[in-house]
C-alpha positions, 0 to 999 in steps of 0.5 A, a space after each residue: 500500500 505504501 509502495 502505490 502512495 510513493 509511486 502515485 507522489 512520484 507520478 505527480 511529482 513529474 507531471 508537475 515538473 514536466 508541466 512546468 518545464 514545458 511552461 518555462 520552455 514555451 516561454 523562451 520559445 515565443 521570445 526567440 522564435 515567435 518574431 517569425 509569423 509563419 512559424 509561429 501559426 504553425 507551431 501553435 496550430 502543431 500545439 492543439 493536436 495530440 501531445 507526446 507528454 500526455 502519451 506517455 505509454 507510446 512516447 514516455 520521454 516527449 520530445 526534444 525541446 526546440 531550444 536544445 535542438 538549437 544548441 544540438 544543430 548549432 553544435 553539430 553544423 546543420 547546414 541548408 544543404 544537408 539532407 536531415 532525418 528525425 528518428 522518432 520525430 514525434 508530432 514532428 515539432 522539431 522537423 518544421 522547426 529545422 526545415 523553417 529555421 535552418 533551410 534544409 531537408 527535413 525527413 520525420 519518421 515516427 511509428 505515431 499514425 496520429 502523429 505522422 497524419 496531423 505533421 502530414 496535413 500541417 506540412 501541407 497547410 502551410 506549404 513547407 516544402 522542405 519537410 516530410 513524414 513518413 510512419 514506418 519502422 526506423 530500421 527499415 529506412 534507406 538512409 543512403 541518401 540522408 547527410 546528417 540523423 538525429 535519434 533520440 533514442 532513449 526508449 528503444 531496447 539494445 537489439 533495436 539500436 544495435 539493428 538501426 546501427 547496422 542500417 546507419 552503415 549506407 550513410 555516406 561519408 561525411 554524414 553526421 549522427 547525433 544520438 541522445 544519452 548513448 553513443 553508438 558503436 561504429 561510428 567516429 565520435 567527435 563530440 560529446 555534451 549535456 542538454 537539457 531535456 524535460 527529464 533531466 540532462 541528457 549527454 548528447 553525441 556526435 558522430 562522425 561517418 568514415 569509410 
């Protein structure tokens, strides 16, 4: 009986924080990205459809806070002319934030159905060329094409991570790999640091592809 108490206190305890993370974060998102109309209209109407926090049995973690992947591209060198894929991309918040902000190729695939099919419509309402989806399973992906990965992987099992390290291998030289609270093995690491996450502080990798 005690253990459901301190579990239901605990339950309540993130829900409060994530709540208030996700407030503070806002708030900094309007101030440095809302000058932007188009965006923002966009991002706002993203922001009524289904919410990666209140899934939590299908997207425990959320997603990556547009700030953090500001830092992460900003870091890591995200360039107009790279040709960008978002692992797991949720609601696809951070697919229209790149394609908007940093000019590039975003492709967003997510197993989601609801998530893929509101990004879908919205890429489509706003007319953001640069940016697709696709619900599929991520290792079955033809990545020989892609320039620079982004998977925040910290919900999926060691065989699946070990399965897509094995598909990430078709990527060209050059490319670049960014995965979230683990490197992956393989691969060149270039550079490791923190972010912040609505969880916590999460160590971000860089990898580089070498032939």
């Amino acid at each position: 009986m005690l253990g459901k108490i301190v579990e239901a206190f605990e339950l309540l305890y993130l829900h409060v924080a994530v709540k208030v993370y996700e407030g503070l974060q806002q708030r900094r998102v309007r101030k440095l990205f809302y000058h932007d109309r188009k965006f923002q209209a966009l991002d706002q109407a993203l922001l009524q459809g289904p919410n990666p926090f209140r899934l939590k049995e299908a997207f425990p973690y959320g997603e990556t806070p547009l700030c953090s992947l500001k830092q992460i591209a900003d870091r890591c060198g995200l360039k107009p002319e790279d040709k960008m894929v978002d692992l797991g991309c949720g609601r696809g918040r951070g697919v229209f934030f790149l394609a908007h902000h940093y000019g590039c190729q975003v492709h967003g695939i997510d197993k989601m159905r609801d998530f893929i099919d509101q990004a879908s419509r919205l890429k489509e309402q706003y007319s953001v060329e640069n940016a697709s989806f696709l619900c599929e399973d991520l290792r079955n992906y033809d990545f020989s094409q892609a320039t620079f990965v982004f998977f925040y992987g910290t919900i999926f099992s060691e065989e699946f991570v070990r399965e897509l390290t094995e598909k990430l291998k078709v990527l060209p030289e050059g490319a670049k790999i960014i995965t979230v609270s683990y490197p992956l093995e393989g691969f060149e690491l270039k550079d490791q640091f923190p972010v912040s996450f609505s969880w916590g502080t999460g160590e971000v990798y860089y990898h580089l592809v070498s032939k």
